[in-house]
C-alpha angles and dihedrals in degrees: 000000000000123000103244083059099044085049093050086050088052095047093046089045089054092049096055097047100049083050083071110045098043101087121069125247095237083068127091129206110291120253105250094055077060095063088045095053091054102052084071087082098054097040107191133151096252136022129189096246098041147356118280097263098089091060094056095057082035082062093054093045089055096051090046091062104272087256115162090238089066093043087061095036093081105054093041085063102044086054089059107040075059080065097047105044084051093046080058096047087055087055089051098051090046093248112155138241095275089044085057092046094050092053096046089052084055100051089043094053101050158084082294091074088063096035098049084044086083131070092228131119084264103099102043087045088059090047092047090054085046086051098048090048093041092052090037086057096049092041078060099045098041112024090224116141099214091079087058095056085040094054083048092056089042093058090038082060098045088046093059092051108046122350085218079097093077090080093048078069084040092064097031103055104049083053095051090053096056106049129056097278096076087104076090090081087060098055112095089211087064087064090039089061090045091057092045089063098038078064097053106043091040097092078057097049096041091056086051093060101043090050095045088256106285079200093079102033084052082046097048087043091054094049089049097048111021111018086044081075097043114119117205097223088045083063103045088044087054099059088054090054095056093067107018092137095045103030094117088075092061090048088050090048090051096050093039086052095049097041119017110095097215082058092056108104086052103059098107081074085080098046087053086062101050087050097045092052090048092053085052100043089054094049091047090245125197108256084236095059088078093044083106097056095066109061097079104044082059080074101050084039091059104037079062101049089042087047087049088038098060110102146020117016089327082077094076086039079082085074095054109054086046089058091042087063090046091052090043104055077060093103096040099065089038094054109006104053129065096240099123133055123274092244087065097050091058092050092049082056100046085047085055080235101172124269087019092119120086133194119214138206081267098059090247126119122240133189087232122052109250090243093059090042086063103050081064134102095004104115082040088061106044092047085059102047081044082056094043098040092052097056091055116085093196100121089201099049114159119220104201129187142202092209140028089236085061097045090036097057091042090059100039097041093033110129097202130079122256093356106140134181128214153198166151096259122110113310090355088074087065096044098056111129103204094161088110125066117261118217101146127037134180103220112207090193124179125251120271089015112138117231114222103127091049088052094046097043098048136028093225124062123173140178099210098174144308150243093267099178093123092209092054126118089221098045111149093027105148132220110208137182118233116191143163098031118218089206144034107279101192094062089037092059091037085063098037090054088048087045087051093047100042088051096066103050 
């Protein structure tokens, strides 16, 4: 085996196992990965949360026994196929064996770890944008068509994943247009490509329009509620955080772009990302949404330093900067990874300790990152609902929900078989079987919610207990009994469901 493959397994080994043994025993698994596990059950070619493609590795994590090992297995390896697919675009670019393994110590030591920590569309969505920009670069290099089928399956992928592809093509195309690469646009194999990917992402397009594309009214309904709180400069802070300790190969990739002539002919790669970052700033844009667009320009970065690296005492400098991004990545897994108990990250707050402040989707700031908040609480709850639900005798008791975290984690950490909870919150709205009579609920309501509808619509009402983890997200959130119902439930919830979806159109 040659050196430079034996280094990229161990890299990827390596990869695979810290994405392990980076979360804390005292986390469960985050709410969102939740929603995507049970979508394995309604398997459909569209959602309104996210394209259809979750739900298929949700499937085969479901065949495969649920088991949280398998939930993290498929980020892990889409982080390092990301690796993997950069390692490749350094050989491309003739970049050596130092200039690869650069480029993989970056990777490793960087907001991927976080990223490729969740069970969400994220990560493959990264490695998708990765994919388009590697096989654009060898349809350039070499004029065979198959990249660029290969770049039409790569975005039809990505499409199906997380539609936050499509400005990956945004920022692509009006570069294109205005370097010399827009020959592209003459070529027929181009338009061969495009219609490859129109076929594969059509199942997915055609379920849009027959159900009023969900994709703009989840869309409407994060602007309204998430992006409303999104701070430009937030945004433009936050792409300096991904890759603090390595952000000297960036830098290296935008001035080799600009001015080394063998880079020449990709230089529209750095116009992309201007306008990429300028679509997301006018839409108000998480910072998160342009990790992907990163990846790729660490290969061109280190194929320069190592270039400029080459001879005389700027050879050793190469340790150096290896060891700069070791000692980097130092607050990142201090601040920025879930490896120590909740508890600690409160004290570090209340000792103004740096990075322990945390924004959340809100705007407000919190001692404990969002992400962390909600892998909190869940395993508590769902123990309670098993306790409650096993001192009921109603065969047709109705768990219901005020949020899909809260559905999501009863039915992933239940205990008992064929228990299932339910609610009004994204895709769950479209998965309610009312078709039995319902005479007894178990209400997961939010905290500070009022209860009036529960009060008018049954004649006992009762708080049975709580979410008590005190670092949870979802801390206070109440189970309660409702029995003896004054109306009929089945027709109440029928109504409430039409009124919930008629409201978002």
């Amino acid at each position: 085996m040659k050196k430079g493959t034996l280094l990229l397994c161990l890299f990827i080994i390596a990869k695979m196992v810290i994405q392990y043994l980076v979360v804390h025993p005292a986390y469960d698994l985050q709410r969102d990965e939740f929603l995507h596990l049970d979508q394995a059950k309604h398997l459909a070619w569209g959602f309104f949360s996210v394209p259809p493609l979750t739900s298929w590795l949700s499937w085969i994590i479901l065949q495969l026994g649920n088991g949280y090992c398998w939930v993290k297995f498929f980020p892990a390896v889409f982080g390092a196929l990301t690796m993997l697919v950069v390692w490749k675009t350094v050989e491309s670019l003739k970049g050596n064996l130092f200039a690869c393994i650069l480029t993989a110590t970056a990777l490793l030591l960087s907001v991927f770890l976080r990223i490729n920590l969740l069970y969400q569309p994220n990560s493959l969505d990264y490695l998708c944008w990765t994919l388009v920009y590697y096989t654009l670069i060898r349809h350039i290099q070499t004029e065979k068509p198959k990249w660029l089928y290969f770049m039409a399956i790569s975005f039809a992928i990505g499409f199906l994943n997380k539609y936050n592809i499509v400005f990956c093509a945004l920022g692509l195309l009006p570069a294109l247009l205005l370097s010399p690469q827009r020959k592209l646009f003459l070529n027929p194999k181009f338009y061969l490509a495009i219609l490859l990917t129109l076929v594969i992402i059509s199942p997915n397009l055609i379920w849009q329009y027959h159900n009023d594309f969900p994709v703009l009214k989840h869309m409407k309904e994060l602007k309204e509620t998430q992006l409303v709180n999104v701070d430009p400069m937030d945004f433009i802070a936050e792409q300096l955080k991904f890759f603090i300790a390595s952000l000297f190969i960036l830098i290296g990739a935008f001035v080799a772009l600009i001015s080394y002539e063998p880079f020449k002919r990709f230089r529209f790669l750095f116009f992309a990302y201007i306008f990429t970052i300028a679509i997301f700033l006018a839409l108000s844009a998480k910072g998160y949404y342009a990790i992907g667009l990163y990846p790729i320009f660490f290969a061109f970065g280190a194929v320069y330093l190592s270039v400029i690296l080459q001879t005389g005492w700027k050879f050793y400098l190469r340790f150096a900067l290896i060891a700069l991004i070791i000692l980097g990545a130092y607050p990142l897994f201090k601040f920025a990874l879930p490896l120590k108990d909740p508890a600690q990250y409160v004290q570090d707050a209340i000792a103004h300790k740096p990075f322990s402040e945390h924004k959340w989707e809100d705007g407000n700031t919190y001692p404990i990152a969002q992400d962390f908040a909600d892998m909190l609480g869940w395993k508590e709850l769902a123990h309670k609902v098993d306790s409650l639900y096993l001192t009921q005798k109603d065969p047709n008791l109705f768990i219901f929900c005020d949020n899909y975290g809260q559905a999501g984690a009863i039915n992933y950490y239940t205990k008992i078989k064929g228990l299932q909870a339910n609610s009004y919150n994204a895709d769950y709205i479209n998965w309610l079987d009312l078709s039995k009579p319902i005479h007894t609920i178990i209400n997961i309501k939010d905290k500070g919610e009022d209860m009036d509808d529960e009060h008018r619509l049954f004649k006992n009402v009762t708080v049975i207990d709580e979410i008590r983890n005190p670092y949870a997200r979802e801390r206070g959130t109440q189970i309660l009994l409702l029995t003896q119902p004054k109306a009929n439930i089945n027709e109440f919830l029928k109504r409430e469901m039409k009124g919930r979806n008629n409201k978002i159109q």
